[in-house]
C-alpha positions in Angstrom: 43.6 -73.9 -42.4 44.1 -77.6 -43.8 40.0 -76.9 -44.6 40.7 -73.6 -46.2 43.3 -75.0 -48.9 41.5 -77.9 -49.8 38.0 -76.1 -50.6 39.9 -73.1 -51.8 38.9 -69.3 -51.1 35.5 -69.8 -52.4 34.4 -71.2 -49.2 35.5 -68.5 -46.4 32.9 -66.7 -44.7 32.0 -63.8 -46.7 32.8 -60.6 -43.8 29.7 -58.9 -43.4 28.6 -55.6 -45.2 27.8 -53.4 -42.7 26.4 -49.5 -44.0 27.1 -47.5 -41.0 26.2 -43.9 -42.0 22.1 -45.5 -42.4 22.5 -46.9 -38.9 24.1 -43.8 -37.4 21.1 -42.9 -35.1 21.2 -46.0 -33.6 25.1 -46.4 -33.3 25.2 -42.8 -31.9 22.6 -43.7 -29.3 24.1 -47.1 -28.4 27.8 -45.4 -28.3 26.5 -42.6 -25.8 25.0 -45.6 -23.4 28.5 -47.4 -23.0 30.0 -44.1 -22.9 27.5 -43.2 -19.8 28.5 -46.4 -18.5 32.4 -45.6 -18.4 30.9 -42.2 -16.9 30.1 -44.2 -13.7 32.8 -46.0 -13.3 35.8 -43.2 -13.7 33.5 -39.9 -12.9 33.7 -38.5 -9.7 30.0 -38.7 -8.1 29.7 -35.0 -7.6 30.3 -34.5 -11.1 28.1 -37.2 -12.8 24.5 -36.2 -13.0 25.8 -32.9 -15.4 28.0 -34.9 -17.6 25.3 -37.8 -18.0 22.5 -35.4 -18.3 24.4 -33.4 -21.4 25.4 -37.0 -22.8 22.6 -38.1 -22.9 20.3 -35.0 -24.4 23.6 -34.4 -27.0 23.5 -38.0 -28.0 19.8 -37.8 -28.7 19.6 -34.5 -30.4 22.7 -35.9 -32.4 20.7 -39.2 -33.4 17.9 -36.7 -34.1 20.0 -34.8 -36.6 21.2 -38.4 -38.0 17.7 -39.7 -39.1 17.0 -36.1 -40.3 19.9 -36.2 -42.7 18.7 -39.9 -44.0 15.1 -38.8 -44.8 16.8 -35.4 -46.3 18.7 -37.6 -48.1 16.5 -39.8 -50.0 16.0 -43.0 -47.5 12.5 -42.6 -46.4 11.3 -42.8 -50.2 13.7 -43.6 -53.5 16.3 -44.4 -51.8 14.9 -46.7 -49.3 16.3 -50.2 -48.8 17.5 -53.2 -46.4 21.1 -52.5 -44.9 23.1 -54.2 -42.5 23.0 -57.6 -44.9 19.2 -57.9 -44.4 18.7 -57.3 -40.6 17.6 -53.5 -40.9 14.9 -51.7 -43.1 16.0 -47.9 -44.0 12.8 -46.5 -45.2 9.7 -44.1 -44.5 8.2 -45.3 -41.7 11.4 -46.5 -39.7 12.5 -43.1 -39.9 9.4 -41.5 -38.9 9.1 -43.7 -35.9 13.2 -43.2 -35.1 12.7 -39.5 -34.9 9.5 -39.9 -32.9 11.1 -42.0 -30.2 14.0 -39.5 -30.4 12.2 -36.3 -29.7 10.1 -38.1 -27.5 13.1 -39.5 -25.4 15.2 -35.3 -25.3 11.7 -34.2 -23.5 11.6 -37.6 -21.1 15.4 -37.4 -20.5 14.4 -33.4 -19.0 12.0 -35.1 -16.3 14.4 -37.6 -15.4 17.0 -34.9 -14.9 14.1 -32.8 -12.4 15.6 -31.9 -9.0 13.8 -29.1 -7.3 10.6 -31.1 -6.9 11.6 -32.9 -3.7 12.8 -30.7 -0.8 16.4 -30.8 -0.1 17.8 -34.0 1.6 20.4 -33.4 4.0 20.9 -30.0 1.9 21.1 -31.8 -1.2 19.1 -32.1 -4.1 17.4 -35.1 -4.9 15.4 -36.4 -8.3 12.6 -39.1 -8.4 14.9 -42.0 -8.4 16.4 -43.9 -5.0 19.5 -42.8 -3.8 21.1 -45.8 -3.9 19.0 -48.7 -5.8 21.0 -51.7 -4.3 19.7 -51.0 -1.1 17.1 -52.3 0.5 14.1 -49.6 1.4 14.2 -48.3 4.7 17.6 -50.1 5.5 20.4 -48.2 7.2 22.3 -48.3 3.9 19.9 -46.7 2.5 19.6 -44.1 5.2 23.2 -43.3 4.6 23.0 -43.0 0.9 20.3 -40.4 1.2 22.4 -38.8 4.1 25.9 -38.5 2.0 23.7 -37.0 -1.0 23.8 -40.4 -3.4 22.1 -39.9 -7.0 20.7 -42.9 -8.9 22.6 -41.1 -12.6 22.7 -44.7 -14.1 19.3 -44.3 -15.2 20.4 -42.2 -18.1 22.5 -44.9 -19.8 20.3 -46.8 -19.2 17.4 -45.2 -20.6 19.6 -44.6 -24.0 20.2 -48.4 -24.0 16.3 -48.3 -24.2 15.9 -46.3 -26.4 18.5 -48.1 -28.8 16.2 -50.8 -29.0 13.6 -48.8 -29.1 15.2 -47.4 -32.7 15.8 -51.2 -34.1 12.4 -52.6 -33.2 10.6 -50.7 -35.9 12.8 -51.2 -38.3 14.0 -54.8 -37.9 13.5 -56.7 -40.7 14.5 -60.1 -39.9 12.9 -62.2 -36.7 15.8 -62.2 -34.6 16.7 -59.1 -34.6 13.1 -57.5 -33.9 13.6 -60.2 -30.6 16.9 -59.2 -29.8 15.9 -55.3 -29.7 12.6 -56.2 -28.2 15.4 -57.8 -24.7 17.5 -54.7 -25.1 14.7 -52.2 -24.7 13.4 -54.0 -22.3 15.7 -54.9 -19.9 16.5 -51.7 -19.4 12.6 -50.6 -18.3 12.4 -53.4 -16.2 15.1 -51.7 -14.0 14.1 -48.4 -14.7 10.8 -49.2 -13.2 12.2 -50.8 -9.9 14.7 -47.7 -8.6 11.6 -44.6 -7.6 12.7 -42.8 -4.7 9.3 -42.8 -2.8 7.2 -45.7 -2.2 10.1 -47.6 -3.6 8.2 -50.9 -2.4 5.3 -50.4 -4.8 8.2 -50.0 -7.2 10.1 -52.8 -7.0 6.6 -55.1 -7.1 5.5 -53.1 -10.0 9.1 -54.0 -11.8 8.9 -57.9 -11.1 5.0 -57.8 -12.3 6.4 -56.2 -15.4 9.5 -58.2 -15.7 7.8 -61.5 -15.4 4.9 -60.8 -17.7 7.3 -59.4 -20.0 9.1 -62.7 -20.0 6.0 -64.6 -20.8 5.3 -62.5 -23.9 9.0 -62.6 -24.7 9.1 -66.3 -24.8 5.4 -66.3 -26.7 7.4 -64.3 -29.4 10.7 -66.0 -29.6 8.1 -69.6 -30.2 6.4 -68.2 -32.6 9.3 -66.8 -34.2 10.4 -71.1 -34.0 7.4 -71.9 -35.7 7.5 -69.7 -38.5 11.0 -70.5 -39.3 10.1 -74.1 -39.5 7.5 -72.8 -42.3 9.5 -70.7 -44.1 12.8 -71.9 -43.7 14.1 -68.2 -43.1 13.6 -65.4 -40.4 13.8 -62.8 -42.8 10.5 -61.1 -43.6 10.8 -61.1 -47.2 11.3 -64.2 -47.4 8.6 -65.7 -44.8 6.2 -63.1 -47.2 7.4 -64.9 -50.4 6.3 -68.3 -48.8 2.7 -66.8 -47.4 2.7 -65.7 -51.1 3.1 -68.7 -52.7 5.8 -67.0 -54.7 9.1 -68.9 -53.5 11.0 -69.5 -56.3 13.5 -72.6 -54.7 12.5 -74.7 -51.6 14.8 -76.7 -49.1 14.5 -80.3 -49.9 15.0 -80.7 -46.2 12.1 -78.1 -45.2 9.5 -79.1 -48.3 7.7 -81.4 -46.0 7.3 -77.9 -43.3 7.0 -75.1 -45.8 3.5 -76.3 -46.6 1.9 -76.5 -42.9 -0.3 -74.0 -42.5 -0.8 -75.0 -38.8 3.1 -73.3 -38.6 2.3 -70.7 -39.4 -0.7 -69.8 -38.1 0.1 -70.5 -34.6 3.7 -68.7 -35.1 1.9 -65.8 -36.5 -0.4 -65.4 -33.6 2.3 -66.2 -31.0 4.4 -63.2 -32.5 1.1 -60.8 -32.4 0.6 -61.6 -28.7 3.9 -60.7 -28.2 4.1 -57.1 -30.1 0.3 -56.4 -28.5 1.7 -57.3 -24.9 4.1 -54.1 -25.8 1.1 -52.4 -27.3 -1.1 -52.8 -23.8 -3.8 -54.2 -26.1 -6.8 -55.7 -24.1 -6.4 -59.2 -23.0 -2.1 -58.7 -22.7 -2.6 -55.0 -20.8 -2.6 -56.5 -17.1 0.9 -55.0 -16.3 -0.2 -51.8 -17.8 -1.8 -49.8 -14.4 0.0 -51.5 -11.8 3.4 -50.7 -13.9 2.3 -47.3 -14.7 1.4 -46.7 -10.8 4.3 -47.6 -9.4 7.5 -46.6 -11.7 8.5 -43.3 -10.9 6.6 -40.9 -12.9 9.1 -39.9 -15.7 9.8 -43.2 -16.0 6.1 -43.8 -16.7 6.1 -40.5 -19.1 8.7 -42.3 -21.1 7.3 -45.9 -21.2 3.9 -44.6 -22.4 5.0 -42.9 -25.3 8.2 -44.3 -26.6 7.3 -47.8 -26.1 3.8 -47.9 -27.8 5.5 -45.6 -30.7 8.7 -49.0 -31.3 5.9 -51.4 -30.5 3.0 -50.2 -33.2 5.9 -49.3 -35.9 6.7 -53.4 -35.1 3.7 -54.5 -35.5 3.0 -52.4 -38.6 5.7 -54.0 -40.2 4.9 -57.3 -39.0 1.1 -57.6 -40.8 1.8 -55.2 -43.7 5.5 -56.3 -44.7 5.3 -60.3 -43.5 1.6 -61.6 -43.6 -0.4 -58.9 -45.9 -1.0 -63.1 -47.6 -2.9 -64.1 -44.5 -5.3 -60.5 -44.1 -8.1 -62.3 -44.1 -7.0 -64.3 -41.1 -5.6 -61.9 -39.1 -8.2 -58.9 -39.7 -11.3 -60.5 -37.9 -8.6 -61.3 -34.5 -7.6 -57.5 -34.8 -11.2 -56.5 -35.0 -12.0 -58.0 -31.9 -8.7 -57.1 -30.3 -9.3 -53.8 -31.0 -13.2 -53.6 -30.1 -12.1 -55.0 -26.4 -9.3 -52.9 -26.3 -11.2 -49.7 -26.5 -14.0 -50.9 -24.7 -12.2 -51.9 -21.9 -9.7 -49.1 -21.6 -12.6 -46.3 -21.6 -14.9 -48.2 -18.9 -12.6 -49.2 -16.5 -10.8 -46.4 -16.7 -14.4 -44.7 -14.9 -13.6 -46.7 -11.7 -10.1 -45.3 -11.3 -9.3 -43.3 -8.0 -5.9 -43.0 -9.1 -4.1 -40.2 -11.7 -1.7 -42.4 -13.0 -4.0 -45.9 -13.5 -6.3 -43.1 -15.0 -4.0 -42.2 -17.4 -3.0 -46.5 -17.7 -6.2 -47.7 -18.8 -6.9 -44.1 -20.8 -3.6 -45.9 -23.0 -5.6 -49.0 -23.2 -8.6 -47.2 -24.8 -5.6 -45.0 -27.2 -4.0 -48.6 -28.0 -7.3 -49.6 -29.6 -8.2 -47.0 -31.2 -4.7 -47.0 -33.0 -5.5 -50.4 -33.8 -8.8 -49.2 -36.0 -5.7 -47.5 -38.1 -3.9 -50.4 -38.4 -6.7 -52.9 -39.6 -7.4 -50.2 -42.2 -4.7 -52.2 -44.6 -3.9 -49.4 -46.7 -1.2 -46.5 -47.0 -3.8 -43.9 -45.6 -3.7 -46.3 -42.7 -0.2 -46.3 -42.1 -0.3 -42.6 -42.2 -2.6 -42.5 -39.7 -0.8 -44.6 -37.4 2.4 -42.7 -37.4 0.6 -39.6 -37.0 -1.4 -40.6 -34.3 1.5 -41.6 -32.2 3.5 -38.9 -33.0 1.1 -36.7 -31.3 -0.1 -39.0 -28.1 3.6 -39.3 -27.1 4.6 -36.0 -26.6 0.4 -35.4 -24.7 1.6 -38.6 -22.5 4.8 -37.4 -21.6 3.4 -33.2 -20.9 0.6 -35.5 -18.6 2.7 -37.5 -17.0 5.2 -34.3 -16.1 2.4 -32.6 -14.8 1.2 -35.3 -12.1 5.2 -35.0 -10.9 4.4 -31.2 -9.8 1.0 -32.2 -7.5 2.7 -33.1 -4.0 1.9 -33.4 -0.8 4.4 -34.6 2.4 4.4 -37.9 0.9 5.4 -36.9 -2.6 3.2 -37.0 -5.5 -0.7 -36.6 -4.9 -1.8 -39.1 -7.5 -5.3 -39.8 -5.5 -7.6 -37.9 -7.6 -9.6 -36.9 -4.5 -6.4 -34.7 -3.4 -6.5 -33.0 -7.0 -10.0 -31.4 -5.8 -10.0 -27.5 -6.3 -6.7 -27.3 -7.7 -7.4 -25.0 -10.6 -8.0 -22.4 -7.9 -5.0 -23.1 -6.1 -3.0 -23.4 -9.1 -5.1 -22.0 -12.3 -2.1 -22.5 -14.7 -1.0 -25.8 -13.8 -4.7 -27.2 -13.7 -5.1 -25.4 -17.3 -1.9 -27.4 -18.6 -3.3 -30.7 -17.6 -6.8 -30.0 -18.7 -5.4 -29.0 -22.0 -3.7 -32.6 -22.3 -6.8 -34.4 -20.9 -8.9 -32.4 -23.8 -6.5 -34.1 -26.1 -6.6 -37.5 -24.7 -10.8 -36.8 -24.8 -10.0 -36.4 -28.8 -11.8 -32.6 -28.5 -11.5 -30.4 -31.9 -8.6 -28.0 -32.2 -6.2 -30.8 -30.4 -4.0 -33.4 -31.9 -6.1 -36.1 -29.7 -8.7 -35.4 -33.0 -6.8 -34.7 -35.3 -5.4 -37.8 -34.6 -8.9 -39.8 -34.1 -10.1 -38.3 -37.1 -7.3 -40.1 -39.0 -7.4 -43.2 -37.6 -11.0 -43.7 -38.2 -11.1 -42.2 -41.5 -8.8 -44.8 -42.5 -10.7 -47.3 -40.9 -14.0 -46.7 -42.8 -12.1 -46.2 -45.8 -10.7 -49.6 -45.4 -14.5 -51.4 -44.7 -14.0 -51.3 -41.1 -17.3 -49.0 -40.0 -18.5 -50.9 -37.5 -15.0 -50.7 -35.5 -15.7 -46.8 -36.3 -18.9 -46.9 -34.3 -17.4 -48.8 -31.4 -14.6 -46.4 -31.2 -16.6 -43.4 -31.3 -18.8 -45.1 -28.3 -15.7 -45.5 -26.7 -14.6 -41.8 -27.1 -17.6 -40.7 -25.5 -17.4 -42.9 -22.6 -13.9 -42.0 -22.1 -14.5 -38.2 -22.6 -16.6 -38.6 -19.6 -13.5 -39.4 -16.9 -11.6 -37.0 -18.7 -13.9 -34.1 -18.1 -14.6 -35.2 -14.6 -11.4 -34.7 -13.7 -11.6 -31.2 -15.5 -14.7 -30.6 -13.6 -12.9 -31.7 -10.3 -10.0 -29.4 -10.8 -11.8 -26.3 -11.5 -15.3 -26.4 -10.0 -14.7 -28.2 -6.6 -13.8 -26.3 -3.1 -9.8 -27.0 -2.4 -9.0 -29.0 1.0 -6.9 -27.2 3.6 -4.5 -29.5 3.8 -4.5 -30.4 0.0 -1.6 -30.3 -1.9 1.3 -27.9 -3.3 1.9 -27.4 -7.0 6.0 -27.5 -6.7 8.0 -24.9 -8.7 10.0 -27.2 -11.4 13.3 -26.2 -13.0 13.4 -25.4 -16.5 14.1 -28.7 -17.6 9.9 -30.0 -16.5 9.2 -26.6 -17.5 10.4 -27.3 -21.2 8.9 -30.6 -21.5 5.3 -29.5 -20.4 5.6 -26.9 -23.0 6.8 -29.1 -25.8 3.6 -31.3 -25.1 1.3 -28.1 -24.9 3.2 -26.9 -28.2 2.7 -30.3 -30.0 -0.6 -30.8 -28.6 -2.3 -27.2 -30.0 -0.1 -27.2 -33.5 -1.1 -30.7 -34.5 -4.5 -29.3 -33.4 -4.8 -26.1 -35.3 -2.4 -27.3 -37.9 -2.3 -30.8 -38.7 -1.9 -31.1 -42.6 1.7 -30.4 -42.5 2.4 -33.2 -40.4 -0.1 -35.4 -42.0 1.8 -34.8 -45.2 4.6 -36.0 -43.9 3.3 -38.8 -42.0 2.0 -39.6 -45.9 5.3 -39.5 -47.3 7.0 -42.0 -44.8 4.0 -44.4 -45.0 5.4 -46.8 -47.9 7.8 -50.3 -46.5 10.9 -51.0 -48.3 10.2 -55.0 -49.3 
């Protein structure tokens, strides 16, 4: 206080200026999560898996409606600015991406909720998570959690706390925050990935795989994010761009002898991109990818697939297009060959898989890279690309994943592809459904998959990448070649006798496969609409 009256009011700490109706899809989100916590902790258990399920899908639809009213209202074009005193970016693209993850997370939130997939424990139904996580596998406690009907409902809080961060990662526009949502999305998946009901060993290896690699790229982004403060002397983008730019008006005397190392930030800028392309599963940071994907329960895996690469490409958008468009010269040629190995790699390994679910891990490799080609593009028609492009692979990824949930045998899901032999005659419509995805992922005419392909590499050639065109074209063929296989297994090879049963879902698996097969032939038959749109959201607030 004795400060206070000497300086005089000038020197108190300015309260912050905080626009909470532009950050409303966020808050709701984040509001529902601690609400779903306080649900676990004062809701009686027989009661719990209803009221987290309608929190959760009501919190999301309401988020939904939230980002819908800001782009009605002006924010994704004029109206477009930096809120929350610098830390969060309002504009097209954030928006775009925000309602993306959202409609994305309602349809992955449905396959969490499955429980008629699994016969009846004890005369209880059970979903695809452990009855009780804590214990350990096979233990009597766990025994006796399966025997007194135990659900594992925490994993819808925590899958909205994901998805919170999952809504500030593309549109953080400062450093710290993009590393602070980057922890609280996923800390959350880490977990998430850990708790599957069946084979709950290969589970919890796949969650430390994922949480220690995750760790590596998280400390590789918060060093570079060190370095290029030391450059610039800020962590806000605008004003790290101003530096890159040359165009800093004022500089530090105590940072004048940094702000001129190029070294800084050359190394922080590539410590940053390893991080974001870790997220991605961009060829050489995609090791976690198939072991993670194998062995997290399956909507677990639907949900990781496609919200994650949507908060992790919108990121990395802003990162090179918002922060370093100064230094495109240096960090085009690394994307080029980031890209060129990424879809390479995904679509020829992916060949050797035996495996549904690794199948469908390296086929995300191959889609990372090929989302890349849009990115290195460097123009609006690029950014346009992008968003649509992951617009429509999320909601395909999820409909897959959902699918590979109903294929089960007395050990729960059939993944092995060899147990997927004949099932078309078995099951026609469920075989159909996946091969109507897998056409998608092959990038065949009349689905989103080329619709989506077609945009990306437009852009690409547009922007003076053709070569990277040729490459990913090469690697759509190769990868359209696995795809069909397993088309041509389905439907032309003799069933097993003791192959397995295509289990009768509830509507909630019932709604999210036909969401994905909705998405999948609109965006396919009908794609200027969306592109439009995708158009209109494609400009950065700076």
């Amino acid at each position: 206080m004795l400060t206070l009256a000497a300086n005089g009011p000038a020197d108190r700490i300015p309260a912050p200026h905080i626009e909470y109706a532009q950050l409303a899809p966020t808050l709701i989100v984040v509001g529902a999560a601690v609400l779903g916590v306080l649900v676990e902790a004062f809701v009686p258990r027989r009661s719990r898996y209803y009221v987290q399920v309608f929190l959760a899908v009501a919190s999301l639809a309401a988020a939904f409606a939230a980002v819908v009213g800001l782009a009605a209202g002006g924010y994704g074009a004029a109206k477009a600015h930096v809120a929350a005193m610098g830390a969060i970016a309002v504009d097209g693209p954030a928006l775009f991406l925000q309602g993306t993850i959202l409609l994305a997370s309602v349809v992955a939130v449905f396959t969490f909720a499955e429980r008629r997939l699994d016969p009846k424990a004890h005369g209880n139904r059970v979903d695809s998570f452990a009855a009780q996580a804590a214990s350990v596998p096979g233990s009597d406690s766990e025994k006796a959690a399966v025997k007194a009907g135990f659900t594992t409902t925490e994993v819808f809080p925590l899958a909205l706390f994901a998805v919170s961060g999952m809504l500030i990662f593309p549109a953080a526009n400062d450093l710290l925050t993009l590393f602070i949502a980057l922890e609280v999305f996923s800390l959350p998946l880490y977990l998430l990935c850990a708790v599957a009901r069946r084979q709950r060993l290969m589970s919890q290896e796949a969650a430390v795989k994922y949480f220690l690699l995750g760790a590596f790229s998280s400390a590789f982004l918060l060093f570079g994010i060190a370095l290029l403060y030391g450059y610039a002397g800020s962590v806000s983008y605008a004003a790290i761009a101003d530096v890159v730019d040359g165009t800093v008006a004022t500089v530090d005397p105590a940072l004048a002898s940094t702000m001129g190392n190029d070294a800084l930030l050359l190394i922080g800028g590539a410590l940053i991109l390893m991080g974001l392309l870790f997220k991605v599963g961009a060829v050489p940071f995609h090791m976690w990818t198939p072991d993670v994907y194998q062995g997290a329960p399956t909507p677990v895996t639907g949900f990781m697939a496609a919200a994650t690469k949507v908060a992790a490409f919108g990121a990395l958008l802003r990162l090179l297009y918002v922060v370093l468009p100064g230094l495109r010269w240096d960090w085009r040629p690394v994307m080029w060959g980031v890209a060129i190995v990424t879809m390479l790699a995904g679509a020829v390994i992916a060949v050797t898989q035996t495996d549904v679910k690794r199948l469908l891990a390296y086929s995300s490799i191959a889609h990372a890279g090929f989302i890349l080609a849009g990115v290195i593009a460097t123009s609006e028609e690029g950014v346009k690309s992008v968003l649509f492009y992951l617009g429509a692979y999320s909601f395909v990824t999820i409909g897959a994943f959902a699918v590979v949930t109903l294929v089960r045998d007395a050990g729960g899901e059939a993944t092995h592809l060899s147990k997927w032999a004949g099932l078309g005659r078995r099951s026609p419509l469920t075989a159909a459904v996946f091969a109507v995805f897998l056409l998608a992922f092959a990038g065949i005419p009349l689905t989103s998959g080329f619709a989506g392909k077609f945009a990306v590499f437009k852009a690409a050639a547009e922007g003076g990448a053709g070569a990277l065109v040729v490459v990913g074209v090469i690697s759509s063929a190769i990868a359209a070649f696995f795809y069909i296989r397993v088309i041509v297994l389905m439907f032309f090879s003799e069933p097993k006798a003791d192959g397995p049963t295509v289990a009768v879902p509830s509507p909630l698996t019932m709604t999210t496969i036909a969401v994905g097969v909705a998405v999948t032939l609109v965006l396919g038959l009908a794609p200027q609409y969306f592109l439009d749109l995708a158009g209109h959201a494609s400009t950065f607030v700076r």
